[in-house]
C-alpha positions as CSV (number, residue, x, y, z in Angstrom):
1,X,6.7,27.3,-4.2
2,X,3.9,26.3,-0.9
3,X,4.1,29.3,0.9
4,X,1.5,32.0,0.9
5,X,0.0,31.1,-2.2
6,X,-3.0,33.1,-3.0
7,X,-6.5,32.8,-3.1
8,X,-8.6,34.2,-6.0
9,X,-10.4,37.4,-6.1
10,X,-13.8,36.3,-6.0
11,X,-15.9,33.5,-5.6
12,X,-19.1,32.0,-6.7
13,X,-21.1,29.3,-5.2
14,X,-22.6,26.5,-7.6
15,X,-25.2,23.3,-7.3
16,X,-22.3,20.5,-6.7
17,X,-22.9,18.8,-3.3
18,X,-19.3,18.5,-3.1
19,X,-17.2,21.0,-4.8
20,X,-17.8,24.3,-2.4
21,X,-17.2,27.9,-3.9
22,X,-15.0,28.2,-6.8
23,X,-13.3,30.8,-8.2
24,X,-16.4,32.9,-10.0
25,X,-15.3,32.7,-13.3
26,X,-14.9,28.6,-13.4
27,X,-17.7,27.0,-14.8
28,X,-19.1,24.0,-14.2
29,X,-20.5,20.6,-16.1
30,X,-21.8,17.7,-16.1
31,X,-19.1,14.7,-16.1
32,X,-21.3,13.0,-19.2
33,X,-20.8,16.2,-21.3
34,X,-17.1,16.4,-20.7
35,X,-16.3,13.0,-21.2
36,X,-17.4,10.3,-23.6
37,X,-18.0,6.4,-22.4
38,X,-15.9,4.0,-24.8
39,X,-17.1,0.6,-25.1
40,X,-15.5,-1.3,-27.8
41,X,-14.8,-4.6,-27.6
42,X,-13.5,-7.5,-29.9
43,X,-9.6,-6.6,-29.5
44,X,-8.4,-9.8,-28.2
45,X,-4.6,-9.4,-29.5
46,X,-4.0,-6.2,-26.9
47,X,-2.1,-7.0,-24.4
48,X,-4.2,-7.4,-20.7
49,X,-4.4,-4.1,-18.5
50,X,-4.3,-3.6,-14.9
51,X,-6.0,-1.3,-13.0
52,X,-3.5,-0.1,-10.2
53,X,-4.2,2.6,-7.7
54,X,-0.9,3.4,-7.6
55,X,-0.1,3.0,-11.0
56,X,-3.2,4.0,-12.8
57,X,-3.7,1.6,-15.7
58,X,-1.1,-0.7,-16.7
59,X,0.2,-3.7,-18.7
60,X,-0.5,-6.9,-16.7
61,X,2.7,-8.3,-17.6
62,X,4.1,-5.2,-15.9
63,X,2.3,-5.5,-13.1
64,X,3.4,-8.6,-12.3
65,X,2.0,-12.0,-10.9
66,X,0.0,-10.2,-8.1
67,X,-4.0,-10.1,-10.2
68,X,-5.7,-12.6,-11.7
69,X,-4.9,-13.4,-15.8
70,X,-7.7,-14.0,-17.8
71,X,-7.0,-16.7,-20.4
72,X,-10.5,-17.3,-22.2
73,X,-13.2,-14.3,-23.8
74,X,-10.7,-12.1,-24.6
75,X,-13.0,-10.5,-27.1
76,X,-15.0,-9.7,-24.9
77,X,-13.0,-7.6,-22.6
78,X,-13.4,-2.9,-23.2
79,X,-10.3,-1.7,-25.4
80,X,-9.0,1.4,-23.5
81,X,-7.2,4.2,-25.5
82,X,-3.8,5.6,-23.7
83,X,-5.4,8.8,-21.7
84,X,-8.5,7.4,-21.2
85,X,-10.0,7.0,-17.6
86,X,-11.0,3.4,-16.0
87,X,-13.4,3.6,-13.0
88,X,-12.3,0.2,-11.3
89,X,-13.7,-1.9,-8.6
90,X,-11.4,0.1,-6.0
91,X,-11.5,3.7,-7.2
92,X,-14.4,4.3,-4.6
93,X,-11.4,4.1,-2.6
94,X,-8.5,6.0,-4.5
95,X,-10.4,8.1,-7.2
96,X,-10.1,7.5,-11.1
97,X,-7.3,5.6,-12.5
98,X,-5.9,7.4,-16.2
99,X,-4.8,4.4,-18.5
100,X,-1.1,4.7,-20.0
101,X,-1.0,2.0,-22.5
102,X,-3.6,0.8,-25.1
103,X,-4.9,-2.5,-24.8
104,X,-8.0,-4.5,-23.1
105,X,-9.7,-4.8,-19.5
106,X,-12.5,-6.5,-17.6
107,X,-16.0,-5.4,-18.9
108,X,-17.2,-5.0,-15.2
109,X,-14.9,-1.4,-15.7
110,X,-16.5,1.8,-17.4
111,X,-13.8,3.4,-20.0
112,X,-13.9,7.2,-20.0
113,X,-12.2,9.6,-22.7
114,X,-12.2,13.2,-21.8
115,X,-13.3,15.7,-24.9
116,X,-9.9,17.8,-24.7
117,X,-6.5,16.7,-24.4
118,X,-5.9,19.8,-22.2
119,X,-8.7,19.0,-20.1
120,X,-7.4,15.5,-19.4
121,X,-4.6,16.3,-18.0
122,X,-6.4,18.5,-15.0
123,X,-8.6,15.6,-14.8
124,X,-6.1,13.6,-14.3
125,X,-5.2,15.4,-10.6
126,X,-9.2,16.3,-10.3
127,X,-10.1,12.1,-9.8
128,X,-7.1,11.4,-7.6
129,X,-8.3,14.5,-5.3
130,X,-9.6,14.2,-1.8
131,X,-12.6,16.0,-2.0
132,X,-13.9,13.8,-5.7
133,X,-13.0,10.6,-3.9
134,X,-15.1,11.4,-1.5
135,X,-17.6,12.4,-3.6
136,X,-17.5,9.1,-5.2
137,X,-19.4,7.5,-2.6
138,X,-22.8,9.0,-3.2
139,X,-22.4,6.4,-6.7
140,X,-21.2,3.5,-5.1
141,X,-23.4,0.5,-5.8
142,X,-23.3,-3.2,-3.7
143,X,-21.8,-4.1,-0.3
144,X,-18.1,-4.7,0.9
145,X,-16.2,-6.2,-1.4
146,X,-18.5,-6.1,-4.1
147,X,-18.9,-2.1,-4.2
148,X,-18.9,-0.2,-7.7
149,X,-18.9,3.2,-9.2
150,X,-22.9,3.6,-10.8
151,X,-22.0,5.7,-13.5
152,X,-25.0,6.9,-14.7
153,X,-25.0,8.5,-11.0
154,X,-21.7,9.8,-12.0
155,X,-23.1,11.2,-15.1
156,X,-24.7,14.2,-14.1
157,X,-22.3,14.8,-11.1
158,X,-21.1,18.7,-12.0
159,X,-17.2,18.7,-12.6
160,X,-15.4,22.1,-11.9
161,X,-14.2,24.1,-15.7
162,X,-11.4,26.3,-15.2
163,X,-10.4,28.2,-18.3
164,X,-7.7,26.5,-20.9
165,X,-5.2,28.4,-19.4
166,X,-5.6,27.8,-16.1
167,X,-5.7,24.1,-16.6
168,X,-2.3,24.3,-18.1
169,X,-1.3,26.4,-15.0
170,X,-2.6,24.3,-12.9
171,X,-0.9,21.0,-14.6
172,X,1.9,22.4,-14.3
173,X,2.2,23.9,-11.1
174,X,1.1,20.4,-9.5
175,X,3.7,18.3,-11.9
176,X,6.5,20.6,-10.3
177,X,4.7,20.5,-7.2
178,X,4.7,16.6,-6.8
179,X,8.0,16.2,-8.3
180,X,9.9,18.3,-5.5
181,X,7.5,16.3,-3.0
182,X,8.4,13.0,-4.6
183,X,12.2,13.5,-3.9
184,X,11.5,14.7,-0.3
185,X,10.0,11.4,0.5
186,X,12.6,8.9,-1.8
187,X,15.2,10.7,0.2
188,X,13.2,9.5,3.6
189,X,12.3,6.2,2.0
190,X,15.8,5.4,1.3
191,X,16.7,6.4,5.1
192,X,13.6,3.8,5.9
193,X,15.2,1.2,3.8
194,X,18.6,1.7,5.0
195,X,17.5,1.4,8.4
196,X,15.3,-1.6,7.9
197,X,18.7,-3.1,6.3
198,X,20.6,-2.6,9.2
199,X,17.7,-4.5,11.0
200,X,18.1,-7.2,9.0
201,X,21.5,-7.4,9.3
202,X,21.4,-7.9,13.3
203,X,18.5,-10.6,12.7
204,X,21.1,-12.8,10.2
205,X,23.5,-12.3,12.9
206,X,21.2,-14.4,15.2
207,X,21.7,-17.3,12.1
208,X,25.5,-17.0,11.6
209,X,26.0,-17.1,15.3
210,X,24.1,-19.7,16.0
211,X,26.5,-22.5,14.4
212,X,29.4,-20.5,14.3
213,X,32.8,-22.6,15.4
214,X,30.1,-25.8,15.8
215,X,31.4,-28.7,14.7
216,X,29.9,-31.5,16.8
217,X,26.0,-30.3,17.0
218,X,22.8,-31.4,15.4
219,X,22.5,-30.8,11.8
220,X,19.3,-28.4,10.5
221,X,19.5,-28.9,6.8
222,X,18.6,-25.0,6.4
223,X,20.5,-23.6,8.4
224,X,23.6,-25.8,9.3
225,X,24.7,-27.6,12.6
226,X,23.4,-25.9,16.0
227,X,25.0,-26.6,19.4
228,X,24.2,-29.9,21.2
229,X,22.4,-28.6,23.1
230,X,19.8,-26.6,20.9
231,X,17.4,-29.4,20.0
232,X,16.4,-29.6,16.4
233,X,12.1,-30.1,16.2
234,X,9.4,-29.9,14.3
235,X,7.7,-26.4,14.2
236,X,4.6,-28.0,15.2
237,X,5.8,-29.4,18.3
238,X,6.3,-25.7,19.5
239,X,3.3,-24.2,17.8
240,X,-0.3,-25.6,17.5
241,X,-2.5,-23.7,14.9
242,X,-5.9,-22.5,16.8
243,X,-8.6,-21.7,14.6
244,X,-10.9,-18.9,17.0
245,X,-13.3,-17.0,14.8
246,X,-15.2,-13.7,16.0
247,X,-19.0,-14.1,16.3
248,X,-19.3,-10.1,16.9
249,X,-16.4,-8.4,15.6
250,X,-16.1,-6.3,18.4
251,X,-12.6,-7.7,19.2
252,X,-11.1,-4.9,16.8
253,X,-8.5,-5.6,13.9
254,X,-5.0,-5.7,14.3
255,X,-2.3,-5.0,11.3
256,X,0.3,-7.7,10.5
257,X,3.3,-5.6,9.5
258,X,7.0,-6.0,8.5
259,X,8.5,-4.2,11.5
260,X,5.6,-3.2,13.7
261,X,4.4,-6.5,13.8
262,X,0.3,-7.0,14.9
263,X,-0.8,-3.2,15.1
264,X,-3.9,-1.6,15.8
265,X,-5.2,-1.5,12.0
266,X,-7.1,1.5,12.8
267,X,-3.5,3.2,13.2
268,X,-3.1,2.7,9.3
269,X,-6.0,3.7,7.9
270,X,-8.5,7.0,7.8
271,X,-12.1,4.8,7.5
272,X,-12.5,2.6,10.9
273,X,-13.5,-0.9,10.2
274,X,-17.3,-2.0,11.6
275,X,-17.0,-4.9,13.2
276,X,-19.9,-6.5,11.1
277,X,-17.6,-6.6,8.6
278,X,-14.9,-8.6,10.7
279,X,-17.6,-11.6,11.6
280,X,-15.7,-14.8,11.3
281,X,-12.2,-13.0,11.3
282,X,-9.7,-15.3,13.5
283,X,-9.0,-13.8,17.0
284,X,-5.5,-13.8,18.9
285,X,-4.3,-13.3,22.3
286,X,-1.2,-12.0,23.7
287,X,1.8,-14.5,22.8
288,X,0.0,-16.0,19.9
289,X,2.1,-15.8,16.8
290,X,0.7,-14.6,13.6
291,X,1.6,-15.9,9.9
292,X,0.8,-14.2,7.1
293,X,0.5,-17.7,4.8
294,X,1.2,-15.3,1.5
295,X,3.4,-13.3,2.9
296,X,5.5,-15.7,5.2
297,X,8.6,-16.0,2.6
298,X,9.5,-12.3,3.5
299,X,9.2,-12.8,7.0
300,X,5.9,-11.6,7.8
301,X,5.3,-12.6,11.2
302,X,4.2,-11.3,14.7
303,X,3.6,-11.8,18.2
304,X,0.3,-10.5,19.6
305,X,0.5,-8.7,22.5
306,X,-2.9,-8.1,23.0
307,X,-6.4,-9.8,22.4
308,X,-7.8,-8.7,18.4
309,X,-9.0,-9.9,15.4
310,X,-6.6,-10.9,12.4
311,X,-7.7,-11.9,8.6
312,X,-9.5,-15.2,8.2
313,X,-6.4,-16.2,5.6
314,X,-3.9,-15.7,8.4
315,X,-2.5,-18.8,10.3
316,X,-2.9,-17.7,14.1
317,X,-0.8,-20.4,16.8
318,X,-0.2,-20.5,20.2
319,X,3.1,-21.5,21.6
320,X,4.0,-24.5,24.1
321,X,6.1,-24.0,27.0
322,X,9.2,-23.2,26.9
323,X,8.9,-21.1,24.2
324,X,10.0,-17.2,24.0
325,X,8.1,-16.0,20.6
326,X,10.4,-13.2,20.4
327,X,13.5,-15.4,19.5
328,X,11.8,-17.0,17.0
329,X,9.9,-13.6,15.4
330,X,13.7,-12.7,14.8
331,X,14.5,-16.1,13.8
332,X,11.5,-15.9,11.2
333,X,13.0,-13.1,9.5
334,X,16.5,-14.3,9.0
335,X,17.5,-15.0,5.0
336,X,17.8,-18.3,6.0
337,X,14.4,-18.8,7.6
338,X,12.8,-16.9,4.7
339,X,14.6,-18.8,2.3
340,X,13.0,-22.5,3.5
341,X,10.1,-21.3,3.7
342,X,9.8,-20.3,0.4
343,X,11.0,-24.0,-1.1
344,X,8.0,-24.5,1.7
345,X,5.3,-22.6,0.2
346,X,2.6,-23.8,-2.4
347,X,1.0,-22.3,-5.5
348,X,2.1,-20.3,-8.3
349,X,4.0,-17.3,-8.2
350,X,7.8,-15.5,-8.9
351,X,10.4,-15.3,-6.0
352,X,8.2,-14.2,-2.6
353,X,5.6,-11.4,-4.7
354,X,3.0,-14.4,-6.2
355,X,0.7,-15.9,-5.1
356,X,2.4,-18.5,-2.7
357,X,1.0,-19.6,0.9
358,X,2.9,-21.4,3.1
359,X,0.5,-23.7,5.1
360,X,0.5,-24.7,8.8
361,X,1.0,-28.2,7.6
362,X,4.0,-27.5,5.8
363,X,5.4,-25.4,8.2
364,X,4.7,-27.8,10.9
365,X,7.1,-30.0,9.5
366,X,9.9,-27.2,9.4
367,X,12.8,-28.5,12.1
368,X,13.8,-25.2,14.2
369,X,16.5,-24.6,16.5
370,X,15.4,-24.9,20.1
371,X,17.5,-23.8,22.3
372,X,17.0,-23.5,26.5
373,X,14.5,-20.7,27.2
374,X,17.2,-18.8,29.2
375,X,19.2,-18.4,26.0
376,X,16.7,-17.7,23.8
377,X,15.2,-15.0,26.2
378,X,18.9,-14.1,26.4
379,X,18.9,-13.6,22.3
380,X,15.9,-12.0,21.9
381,X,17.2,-9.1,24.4
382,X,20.6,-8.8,23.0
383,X,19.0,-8.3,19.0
384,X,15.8,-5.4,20.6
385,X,18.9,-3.9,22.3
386,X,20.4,-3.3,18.7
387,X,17.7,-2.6,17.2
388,X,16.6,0.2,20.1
389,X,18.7,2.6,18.0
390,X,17.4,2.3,14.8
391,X,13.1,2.2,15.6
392,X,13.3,5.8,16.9
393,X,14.7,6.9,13.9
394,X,12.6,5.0,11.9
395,X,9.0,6.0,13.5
396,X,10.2,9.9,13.2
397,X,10.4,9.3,9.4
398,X,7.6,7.6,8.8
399,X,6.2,10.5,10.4
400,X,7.5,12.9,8.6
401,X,6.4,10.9,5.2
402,X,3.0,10.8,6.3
403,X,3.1,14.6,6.7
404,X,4.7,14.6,3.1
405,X,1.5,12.7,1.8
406,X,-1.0,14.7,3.8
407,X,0.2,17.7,2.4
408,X,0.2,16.8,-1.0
409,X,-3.3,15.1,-0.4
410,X,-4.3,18.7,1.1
411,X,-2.2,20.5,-1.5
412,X,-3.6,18.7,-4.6
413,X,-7.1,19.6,-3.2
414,X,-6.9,23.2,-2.7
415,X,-5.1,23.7,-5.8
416,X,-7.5,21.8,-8.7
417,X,-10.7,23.2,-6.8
418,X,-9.6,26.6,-7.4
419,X,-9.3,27.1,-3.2
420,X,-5.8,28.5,-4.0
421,X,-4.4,30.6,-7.4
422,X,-1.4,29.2,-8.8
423,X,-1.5,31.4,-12.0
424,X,1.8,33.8,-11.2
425,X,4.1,30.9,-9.7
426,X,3.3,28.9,-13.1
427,X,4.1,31.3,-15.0
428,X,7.4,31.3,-13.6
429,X,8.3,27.5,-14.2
430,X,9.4,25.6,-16.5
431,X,7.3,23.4,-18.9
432,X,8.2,20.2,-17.5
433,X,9.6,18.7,-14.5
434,X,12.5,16.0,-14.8
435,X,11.1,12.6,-13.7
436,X,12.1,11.7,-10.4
437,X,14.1,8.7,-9.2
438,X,12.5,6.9,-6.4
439,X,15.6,5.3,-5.5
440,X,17.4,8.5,-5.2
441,X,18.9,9.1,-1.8
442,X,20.8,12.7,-1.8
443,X,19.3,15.2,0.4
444,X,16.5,17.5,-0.8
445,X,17.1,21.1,-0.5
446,X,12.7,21.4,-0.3
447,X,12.4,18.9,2.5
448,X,12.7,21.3,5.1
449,X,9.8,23.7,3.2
450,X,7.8,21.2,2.7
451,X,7.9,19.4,6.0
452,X,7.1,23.3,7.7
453,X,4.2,23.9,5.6
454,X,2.6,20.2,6.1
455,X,2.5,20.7,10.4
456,X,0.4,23.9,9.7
């Protein structure tokens, strides 16, 4: 189904600034003529959308507690149509979102409806491609976070017109396509999440053992009585909060994540950051620890080890003597850690996904278990020794995912701009795909294909 697909015949150039040859027989128009801008408004009763990369465009309620509700004006937010297109304060980033319920969204959005039901559907792989989101920045408008799609620059961009048929080929094709990729990587994501559980279960070791058989020690109210000798305090008498902010940004942005912990952002994404974009971003040394105030109820913390820049919304603290930062990083990220903080935390939210930040002054006042430095030094070796076995493992999959998405990305791309002809193997498919089960965890007979034609 990858292999030695085909190119076309012929080719013909044309006047996008973007598209390169297509197949000579395509045609090509302008986006206004293929699709109509709907602006209707005074619909307050439909439900609230969301527009989700990810997702496309959503219910709200479905969504869950993680935008912004409005709650007043409701007339005088854009009806959108199931099928239509949203162009979103973020799809200079991803592309186009397609909407897949009816109901209403923020007036700042332009609602698009395609003149063909056919056509939609090709669109519908066309605005998530590489090569039209990266078209999409000769329309942005504003700076930083205030950027925006200027549609009436998007207007008369030329979209590519392959015949009816092919766009059904196509649709096809790619729905059979991304389905057979989409179990490749829930197979690897499950393997991910299984090892990330047995992770997890070596950290709650560290809080089961600590007052196991204790019976005379000094009570923690979350996590039970700790030996005698493993002095109950106050978070803040081990870590005081520093407040350092960048005046040039050259300091370079480190990534707080789950189980990499503070990362070279640049690692993670395709578009470096300039640094006059990080002015007044908090910076961090090598020991400091690093909360993420939103994110600290699932454990996201991390030790720097080098100097860099984190978010301004981050709490960044150095630790006192006598400290070992990796004893507490594992401590962090025990049930029962993530648990108190969470009673902890402040502001509105479900469960660890809303929008609650726990605060250096409620921290602060969190008792920990402090034991001698020898021991905890002693801890923190014995759980990375565990754990040796399983981050191998996981950095080779998350490898091998990434190649999964870059071949899709590149896949996608090749096939909707006509660089590759999918007509014959189409013809051979079925009309749908079954929908995949992302939680799925047999093997996938395609992995091994797939992963062979993405490190060409």
């Amino acid at each position: 189904m990858f292999r030695d697909l085909p190119s076309y015949d012929q080719y013909a150039t044309n006047d996008s600034s973007w598209l390169g040859p297509l197949p000579s027989h395509w045609t090509t128009q302008r986006t206004k003529s293929l699709l109509t801008e709907r602006g209707q408004k005074g619909y307050p009763e439909e439900p609230l959308l969301a527009a989700t990369q990810s997702h496309g465009v959503i219910r709200k309620s479905d969504y869950g507690t993680r935008t912004v509700t409005a709650s007043k004006d409701l007339h005088l937010l854009k009806l959108v149509e199931v099928g239509d297109f949203v162009i979103s304060l973020r799809s200079f980033q991803g592309g186009i979102e397609r909407c897949y319920h009816r109901g209403i969204i923020s007036p700042a959005y332009t609602v698009l409806t395609a003149i063909s039901a056919g056509y939609r559907e090709y669109l519908t792989y066309l605005f998530k491609s590489k090569h039209f989101i990266s078209s999409l920045t000769l329309a942005v408008t504003g700076i930083r976070e205030g950027q925006n799609i200027d549609y009436s620059t998007l207007a008369v961009d030329l979209l590519p017109v392959p015949s009816a048929e092919e766009q059904t080929a196509i649709v096809k094709y790619l729905a059979h396509a991304n389905a057979r990729i989409d179990k490749a990587i829930a197979a690897k994501s499950r393997l991910i999440a299984l090892l990330g559980e047995l992770d997890r279960a070596v950290e709650n070791d560290l809080a089961g053992s600590i007052n196991a058989g204790t019976t005379d020690g000094n009570p923690i109210p979350w996590l039970g009585l700790v030996p005698s000798v493993w002095k109950p305090i106050p978070a803040k008498r081990l870590f005081k909060e520093v407040d350092r902010r960048s005046v040039t940004g050259s300091e370079g942005l480190l990534s707080l994540r789950m189980r990499e912990g503070l990362v070279d952002a640049n690692d993670f994404t395709e578009t470096p950051i300039p640094p006059e974009a990080l002015l007044g971003y908090k910076i961090v040394r090598p020991g400091d620890i690093v909360m993420n105030r939103m994110r600290a109820a699932i454990g996201l913390f991390g030790v720097a080890t080098k100097e860099g820049l984190v978010s301004p919304d981050y709490s960044t603290m150095t630790v006192e003597a006598g400290v070992d930062p990796g004893f507490f990083l594992h401590l962090f990220k025990t049930d029962a850690a993530m648990a108190e903080f969470r009673r902890r935390s402040n502001g509105l939210g479900t469960g660890a996904s809303g929008f609650m930040r726990l605060y250096y002054e409620n921290f602060g006042t969190i008792h920990l278990p402090f034991p001698p430095l020898e021991e905890q030094m002693r801890v923190t070796v014995a759980i990375d020794r565990q754990r040796a076995g399983t981050m191998p493992v996981r950095s080779r999959v998350l490898r091998e995912v990434g190649l999964l998405q870059e071949f899709r990305t590149r896949l996608v791309a090749d096939v909707v701009t006509g660089q590759v002809d999918v007509r014959a193997i189409a013809a051979t498919l079925p009309d749908a795909p079954e929908s995949v089960d992302t939680e799925m965890s047999e093997p996938n007979v395609d992995l091994e294909e797939v992963l062979s034609e993405s490190e060409k």
